[in-house]
C-alpha positions as CSV (number, residue, x, y, z in Angstrom):
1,X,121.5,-35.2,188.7
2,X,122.5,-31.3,188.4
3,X,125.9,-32.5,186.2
4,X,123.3,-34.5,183.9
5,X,120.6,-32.1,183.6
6,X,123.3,-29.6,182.7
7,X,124.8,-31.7,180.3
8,X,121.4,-32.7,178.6
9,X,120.3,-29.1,178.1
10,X,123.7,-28.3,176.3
11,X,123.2,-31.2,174.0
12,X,119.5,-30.3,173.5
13,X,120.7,-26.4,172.6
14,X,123.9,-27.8,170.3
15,X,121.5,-29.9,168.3
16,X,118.7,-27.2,167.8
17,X,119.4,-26.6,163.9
18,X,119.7,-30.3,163.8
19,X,115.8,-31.1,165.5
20,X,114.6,-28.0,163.4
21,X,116.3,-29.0,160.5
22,X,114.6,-32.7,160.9
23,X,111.2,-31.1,161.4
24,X,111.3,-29.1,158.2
25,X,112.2,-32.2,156.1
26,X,108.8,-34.0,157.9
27,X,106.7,-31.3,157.3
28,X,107.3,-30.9,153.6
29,X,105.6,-34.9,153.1
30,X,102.3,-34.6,153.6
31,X,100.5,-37.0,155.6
32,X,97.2,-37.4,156.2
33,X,95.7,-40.5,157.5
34,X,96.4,-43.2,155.3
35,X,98.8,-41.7,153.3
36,X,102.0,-41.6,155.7
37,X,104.0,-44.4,154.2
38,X,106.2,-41.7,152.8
39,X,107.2,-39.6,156.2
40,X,107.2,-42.5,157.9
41,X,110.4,-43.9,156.2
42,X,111.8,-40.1,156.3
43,X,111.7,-40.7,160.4
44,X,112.8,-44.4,160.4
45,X,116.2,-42.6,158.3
46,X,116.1,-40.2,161.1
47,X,116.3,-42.2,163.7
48,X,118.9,-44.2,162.4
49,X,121.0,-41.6,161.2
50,X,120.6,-40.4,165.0
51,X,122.3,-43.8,166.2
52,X,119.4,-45.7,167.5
53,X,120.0,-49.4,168.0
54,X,116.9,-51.1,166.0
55,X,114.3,-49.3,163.8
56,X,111.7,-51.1,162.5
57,X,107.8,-50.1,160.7
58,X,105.2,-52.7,162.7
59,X,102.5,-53.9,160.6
60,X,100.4,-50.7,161.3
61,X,102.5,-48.5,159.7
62,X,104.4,-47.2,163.2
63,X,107.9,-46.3,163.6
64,X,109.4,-47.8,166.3
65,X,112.7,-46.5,167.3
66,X,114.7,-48.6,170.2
67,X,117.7,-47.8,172.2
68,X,119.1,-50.0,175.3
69,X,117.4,-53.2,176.3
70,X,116.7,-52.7,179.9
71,X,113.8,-54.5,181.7
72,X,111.3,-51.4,181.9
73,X,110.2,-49.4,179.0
74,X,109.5,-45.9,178.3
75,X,107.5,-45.4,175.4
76,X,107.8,-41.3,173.4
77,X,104.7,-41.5,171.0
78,X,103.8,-39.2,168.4
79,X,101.4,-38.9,165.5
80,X,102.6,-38.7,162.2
81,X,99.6,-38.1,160.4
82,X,98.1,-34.9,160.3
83,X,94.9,-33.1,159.1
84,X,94.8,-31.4,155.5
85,X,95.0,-27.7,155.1
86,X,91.6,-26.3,154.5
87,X,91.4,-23.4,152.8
88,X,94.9,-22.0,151.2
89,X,93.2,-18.6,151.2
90,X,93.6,-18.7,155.4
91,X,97.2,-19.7,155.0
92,X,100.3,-17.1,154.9
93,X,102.9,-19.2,153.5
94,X,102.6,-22.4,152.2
95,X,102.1,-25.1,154.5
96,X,104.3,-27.6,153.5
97,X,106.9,-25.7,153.0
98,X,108.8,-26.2,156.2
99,X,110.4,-22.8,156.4
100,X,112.5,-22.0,159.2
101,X,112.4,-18.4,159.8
102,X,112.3,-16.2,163.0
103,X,112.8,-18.8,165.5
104,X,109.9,-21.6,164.5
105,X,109.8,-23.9,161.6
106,X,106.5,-23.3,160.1
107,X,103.7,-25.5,158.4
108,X,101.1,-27.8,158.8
109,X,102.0,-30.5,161.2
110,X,104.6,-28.7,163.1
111,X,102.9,-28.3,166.6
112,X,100.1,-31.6,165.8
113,X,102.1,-33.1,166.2
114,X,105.7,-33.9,164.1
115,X,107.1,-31.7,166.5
116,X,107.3,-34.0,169.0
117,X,108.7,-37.5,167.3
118,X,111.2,-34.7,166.1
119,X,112.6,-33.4,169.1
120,X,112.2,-37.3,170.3
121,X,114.6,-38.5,167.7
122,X,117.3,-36.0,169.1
123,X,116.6,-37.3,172.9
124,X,117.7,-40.9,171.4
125,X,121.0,-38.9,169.8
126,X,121.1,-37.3,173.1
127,X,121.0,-40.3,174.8
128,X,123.7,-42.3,172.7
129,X,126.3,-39.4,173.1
130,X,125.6,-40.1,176.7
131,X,126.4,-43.5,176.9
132,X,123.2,-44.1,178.3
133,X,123.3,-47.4,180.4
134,X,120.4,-47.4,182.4
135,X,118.5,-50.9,182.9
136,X,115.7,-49.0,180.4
137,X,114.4,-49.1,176.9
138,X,113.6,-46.0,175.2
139,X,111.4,-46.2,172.5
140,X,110.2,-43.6,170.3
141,X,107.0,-43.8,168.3
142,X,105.7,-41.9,165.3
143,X,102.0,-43.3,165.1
144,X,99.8,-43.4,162.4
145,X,96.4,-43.0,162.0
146,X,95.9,-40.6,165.0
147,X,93.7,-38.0,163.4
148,X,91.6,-40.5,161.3
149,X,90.5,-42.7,164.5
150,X,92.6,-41.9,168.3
151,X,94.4,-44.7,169.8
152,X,94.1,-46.6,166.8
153,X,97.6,-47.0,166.4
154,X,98.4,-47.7,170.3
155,X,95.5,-50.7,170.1
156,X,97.8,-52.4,167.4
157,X,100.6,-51.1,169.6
158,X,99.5,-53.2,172.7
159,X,97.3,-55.9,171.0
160,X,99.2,-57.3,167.7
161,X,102.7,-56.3,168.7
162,X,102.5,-57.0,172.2
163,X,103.8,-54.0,173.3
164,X,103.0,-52.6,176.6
165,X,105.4,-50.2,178.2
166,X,105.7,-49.2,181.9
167,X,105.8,-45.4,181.2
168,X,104.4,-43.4,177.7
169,X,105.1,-39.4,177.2
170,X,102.5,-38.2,174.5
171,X,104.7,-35.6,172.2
172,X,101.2,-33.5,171.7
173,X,101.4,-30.1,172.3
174,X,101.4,-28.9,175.5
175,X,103.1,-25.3,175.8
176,X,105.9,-27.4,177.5
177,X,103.4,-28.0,180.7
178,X,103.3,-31.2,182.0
179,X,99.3,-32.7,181.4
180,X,97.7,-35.9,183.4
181,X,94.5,-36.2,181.2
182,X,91.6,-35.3,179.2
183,X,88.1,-35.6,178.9
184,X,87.0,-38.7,176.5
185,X,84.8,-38.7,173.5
186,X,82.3,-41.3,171.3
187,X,80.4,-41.2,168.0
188,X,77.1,-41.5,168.4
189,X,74.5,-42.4,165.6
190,X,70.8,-42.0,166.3
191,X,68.6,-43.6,163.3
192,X,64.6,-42.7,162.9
193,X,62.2,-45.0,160.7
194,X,58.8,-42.9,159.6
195,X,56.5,-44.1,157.1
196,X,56.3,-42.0,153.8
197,X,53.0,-41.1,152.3
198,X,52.3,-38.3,149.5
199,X,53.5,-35.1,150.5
200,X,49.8,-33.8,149.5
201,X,48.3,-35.7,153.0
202,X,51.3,-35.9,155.8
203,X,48.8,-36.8,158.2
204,X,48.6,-39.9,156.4
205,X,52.4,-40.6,157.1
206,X,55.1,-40.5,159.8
207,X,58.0,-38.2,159.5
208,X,61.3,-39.5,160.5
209,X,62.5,-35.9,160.4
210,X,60.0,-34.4,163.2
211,X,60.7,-37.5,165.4
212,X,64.2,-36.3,164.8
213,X,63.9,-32.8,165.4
214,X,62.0,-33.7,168.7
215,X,65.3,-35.3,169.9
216,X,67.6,-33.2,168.8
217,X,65.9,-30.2,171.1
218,X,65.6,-32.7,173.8
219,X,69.5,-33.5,173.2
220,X,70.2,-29.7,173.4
221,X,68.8,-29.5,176.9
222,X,71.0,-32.6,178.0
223,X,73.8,-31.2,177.5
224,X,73.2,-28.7,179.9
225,X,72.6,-31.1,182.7
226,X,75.8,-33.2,182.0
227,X,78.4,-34.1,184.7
228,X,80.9,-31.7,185.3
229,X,84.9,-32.5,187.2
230,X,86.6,-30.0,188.9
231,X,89.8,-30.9,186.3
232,X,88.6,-32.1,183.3
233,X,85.3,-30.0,183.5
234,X,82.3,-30.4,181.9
235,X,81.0,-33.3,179.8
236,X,79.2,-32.3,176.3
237,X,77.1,-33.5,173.4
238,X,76.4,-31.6,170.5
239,X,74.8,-33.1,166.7
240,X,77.1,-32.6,164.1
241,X,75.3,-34.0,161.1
242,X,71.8,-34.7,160.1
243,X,70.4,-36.7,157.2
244,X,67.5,-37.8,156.1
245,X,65.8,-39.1,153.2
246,X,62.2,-40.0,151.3
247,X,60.9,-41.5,148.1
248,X,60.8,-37.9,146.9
249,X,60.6,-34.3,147.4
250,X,56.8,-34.9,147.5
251,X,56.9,-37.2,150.1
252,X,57.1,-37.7,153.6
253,X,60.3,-38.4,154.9
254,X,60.6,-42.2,156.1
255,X,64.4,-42.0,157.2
256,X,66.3,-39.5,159.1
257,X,69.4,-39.9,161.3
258,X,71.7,-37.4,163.5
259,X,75.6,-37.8,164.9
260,X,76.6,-37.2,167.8
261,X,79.9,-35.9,169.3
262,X,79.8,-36.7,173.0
263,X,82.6,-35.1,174.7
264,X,83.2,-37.7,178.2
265,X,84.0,-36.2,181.6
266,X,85.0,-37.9,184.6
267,X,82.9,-40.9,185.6
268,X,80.8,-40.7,182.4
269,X,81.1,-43.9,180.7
270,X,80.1,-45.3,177.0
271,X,77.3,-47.1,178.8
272,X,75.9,-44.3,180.6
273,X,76.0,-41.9,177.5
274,X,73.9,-44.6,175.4
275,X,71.1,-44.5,178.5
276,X,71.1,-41.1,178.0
277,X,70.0,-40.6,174.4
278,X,68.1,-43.7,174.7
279,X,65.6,-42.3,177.0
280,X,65.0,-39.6,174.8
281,X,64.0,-41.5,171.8
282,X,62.2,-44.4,173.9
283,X,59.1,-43.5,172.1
284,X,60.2,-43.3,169.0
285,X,60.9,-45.9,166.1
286,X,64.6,-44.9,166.8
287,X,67.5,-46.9,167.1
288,X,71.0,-45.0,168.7
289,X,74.4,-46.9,167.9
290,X,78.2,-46.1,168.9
291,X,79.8,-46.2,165.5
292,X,82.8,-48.7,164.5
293,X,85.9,-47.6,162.7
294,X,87.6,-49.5,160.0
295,X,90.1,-48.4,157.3
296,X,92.9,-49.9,155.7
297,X,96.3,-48.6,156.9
298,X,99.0,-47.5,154.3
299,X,100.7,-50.7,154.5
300,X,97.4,-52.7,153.4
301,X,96.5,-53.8,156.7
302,X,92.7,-53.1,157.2
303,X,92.2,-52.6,161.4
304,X,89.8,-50.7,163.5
305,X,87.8,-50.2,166.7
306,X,85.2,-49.0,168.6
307,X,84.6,-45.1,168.3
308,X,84.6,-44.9,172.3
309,X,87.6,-43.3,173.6
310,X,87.4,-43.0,176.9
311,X,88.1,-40.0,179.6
312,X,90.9,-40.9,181.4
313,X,93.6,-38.9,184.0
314,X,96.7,-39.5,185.9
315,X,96.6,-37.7,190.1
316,X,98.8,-35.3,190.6
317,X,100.8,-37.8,193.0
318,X,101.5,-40.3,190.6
319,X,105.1,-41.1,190.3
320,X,105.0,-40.7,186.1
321,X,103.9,-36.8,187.1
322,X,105.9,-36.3,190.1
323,X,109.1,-37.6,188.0
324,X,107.9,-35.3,185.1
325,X,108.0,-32.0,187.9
326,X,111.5,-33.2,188.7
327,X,112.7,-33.3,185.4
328,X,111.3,-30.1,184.5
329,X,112.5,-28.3,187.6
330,X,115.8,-30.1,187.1
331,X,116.4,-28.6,183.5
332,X,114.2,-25.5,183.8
333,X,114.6,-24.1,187.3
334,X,111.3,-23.5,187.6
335,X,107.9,-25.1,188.8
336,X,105.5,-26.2,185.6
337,X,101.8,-26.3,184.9
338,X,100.0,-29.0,185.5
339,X,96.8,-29.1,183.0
340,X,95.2,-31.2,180.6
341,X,94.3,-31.0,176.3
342,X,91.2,-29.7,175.9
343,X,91.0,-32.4,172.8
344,X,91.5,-36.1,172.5
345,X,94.7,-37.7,172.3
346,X,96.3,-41.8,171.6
347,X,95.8,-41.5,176.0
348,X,92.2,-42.8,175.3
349,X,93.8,-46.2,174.7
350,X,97.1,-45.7,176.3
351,X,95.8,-45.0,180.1
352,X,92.0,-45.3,178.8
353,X,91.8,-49.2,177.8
354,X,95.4,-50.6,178.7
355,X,96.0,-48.5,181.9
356,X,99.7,-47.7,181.2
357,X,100.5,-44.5,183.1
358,X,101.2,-41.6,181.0
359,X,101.6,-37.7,181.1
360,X,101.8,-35.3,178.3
361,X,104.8,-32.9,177.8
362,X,105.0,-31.4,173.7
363,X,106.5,-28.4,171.8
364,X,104.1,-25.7,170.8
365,X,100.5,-24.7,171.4
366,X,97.5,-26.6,170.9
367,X,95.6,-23.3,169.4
368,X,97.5,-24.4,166.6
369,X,96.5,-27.9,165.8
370,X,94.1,-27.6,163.0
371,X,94.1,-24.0,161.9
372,X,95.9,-22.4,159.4
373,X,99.9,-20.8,159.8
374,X,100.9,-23.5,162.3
375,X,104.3,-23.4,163.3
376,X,106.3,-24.1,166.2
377,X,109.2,-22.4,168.3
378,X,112.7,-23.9,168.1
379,X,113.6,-23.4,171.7
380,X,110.1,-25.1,172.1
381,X,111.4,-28.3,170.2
382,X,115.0,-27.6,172.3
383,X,113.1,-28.1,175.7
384,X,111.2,-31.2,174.5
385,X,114.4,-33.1,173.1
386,X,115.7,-32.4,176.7
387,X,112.9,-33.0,178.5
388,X,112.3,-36.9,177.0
389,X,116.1,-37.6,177.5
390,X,116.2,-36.3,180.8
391,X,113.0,-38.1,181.8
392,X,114.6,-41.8,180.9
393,X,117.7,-40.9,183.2
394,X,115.1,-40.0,186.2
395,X,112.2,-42.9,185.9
């Protein structure tokens, strides 16, 4: 294996301009969820200008690049959508302008997450110079969606396309550690019904907003008392919007609701989160609700899900980790971190419902997803489009 690690990273290094250079044309589209249709077809050129032996957009909106037809599969996914800018003022350079200066390509998707299908589409062109003949299929998939709904795109993946590989790498940034996991999440909605009188004579009335207010200090102390894992630490809930509403201004407020965003730890389940905030409000005219998701794709295709996404993690001694060390020790000559994403990922559906073993191995750093002047290194995307070829000669 020493001959093909060696070979891999000289590949990986040769092609660095070519990965960077690949980036920089997918960061200048911008893609938000919805709206990727556009640098969607800029990766499905990619990957067949890099030699891969099928390309194809599902119904979805995924780009799913193939190469070899062996009888297990290893799945390379990535999100292609990614969240707006925010304020310009925050930014130093303009965030779509893919520069590549100094070592990083620079702009908003770089490290969440374009980085990674990037760096996966040289792997494939890795791969084919190789002559790759294992009894495997490598896929790589840019996903859509991501942002707007997690493991949205993997639930079409598995469910409408049948798809369900024996091995996944999530591209998401990882500092080039190795992860196993990460806590899971839900949107909660809690909804109170008062009575409205005249604002002149409350007493007169219920107010939805005090039954609400009640709650929410009662939801503050909860989250203090929530489960906690020695890896994926402690579980949270925190209200991130309230509403409320009345015949007037003059009136006693008759509706009020909150939203919840209920981080999941280990053993913490959708069922047991719902108890939770349902014994706070069991005296009250409340009603609390896990929210649906349901938007219409950039192909047309309306789809959705549950908002539950739930914790999930792979031990230390599974063989998808232990062949993840290997590989890393292998090209690196040196012994990696093993951690997990302090956010959510497509895992919630890809170990989380369906089971299939995964890990996490991604250019760049996660303090970068979302905030302003994101950019990536170049020997960050090098390591990753060794890593993911190196991987499918191991598993």
């Amino acid at each position: 294996m020493n001959e093909i690690y060696s070979k891999i990273n000289q590949l990986a290094e040769k092609y660095k301009n070519y990965t960077a250079n690949n980036l920089s044309k997918l960061v200048k589209i911008k893609s938000t969820s919805m709206n990727e249709k556009d640098v969607q077809l800029e990766l499905k050129r990619q990957m067949e200008e890099a030699g891969f032996d099928e390309v194809r957009i599902d119904g979805l909106g995924n780009v799913i690049g193939r190469i070899g037809n062996g009888k297990r599969v290893l799945a390379i996914d990535g999100h292609m959508d990614t969240v707006d800018v925010g304020n310009i003022d925050n930014w130093n350079f303009d965030p779509f302008s893919g520069e590549i200066k100094d070592g990083y390509v620079h702009g908003r998707g770089t490290v969440d997450q374009e980085g990674g299908p990037a760096s996966a589409v040289t792997s494939g062109k890795i791969l084919k110079e190789l002559g790759f003949d294992k009894d495997l299929t490598f896929l790589v998939v840019g996903s859509v969606m991501e942002e707007d709904c997690d493991g949205l795109c993997w639930k079409y993946l598995v469910e409408e396309e049948k798809l369900k590989p024996d091995f996944v790498i999530s591209t998401e940034p990882t500092n080039l550690n190795i992860y196993r996991g990460h806590r899971g999440r839900m949107e909660i909605v809690v909804k109170f019904r008062g009575v409205s009188c005249h604002g002149s004579a409350p007493e007169r009335g219920k107010n939805a907003i005090y039954m609400a207010a009640r709650a929410a200090l009662e939801i503050e102390k909860l989250n203090e008392k929530l489960d906690y894992d020695p890896f994926l630490g402690k579980g949270s809930v925190t209200i991130s919007e309230i509403k409320s509403g009345s015949p007037s201004l003059c009136a006693v407020a008759d509706y009020a609701q909150f939203h919840l965003d209920r981080r999941l730890t280990w053993g913490e389940t959708k069922e047991s989160a719902v108890a939770e905030i349902e014994a706070i409000v069991k005296d009250m005219d409340a009603k609390v609700e896990v929210l649906h998701y349901e938007e219409v794709a950039y192909t047309g295709l309306k789809y959705g899900m549950e908002k539950y996404y739930p914790t999930w993690k792979i031990e230390e001694n599974h063989p998808v980790v232990v062949a993840g060390v290997k590989v890393f020790e292998g090209l690196f000559h040196k012994k990696p971190l093993i951690d997990k994403w302090t956010f959510s990922t497509n895992g919630v559906t890809i170990n989380g419902y369906y089971g299939i073993p995964l890990i996490g191995f991604g250019p760049g750093n996660e303090i970068f997803a979302h905030a302003p002047n994101e950019k990536v290194p170049i020997s960050d995307l090098v390591a990753a489009s060794a890593f993911y070829a190196a991987y499918a000669y191991l598993i």
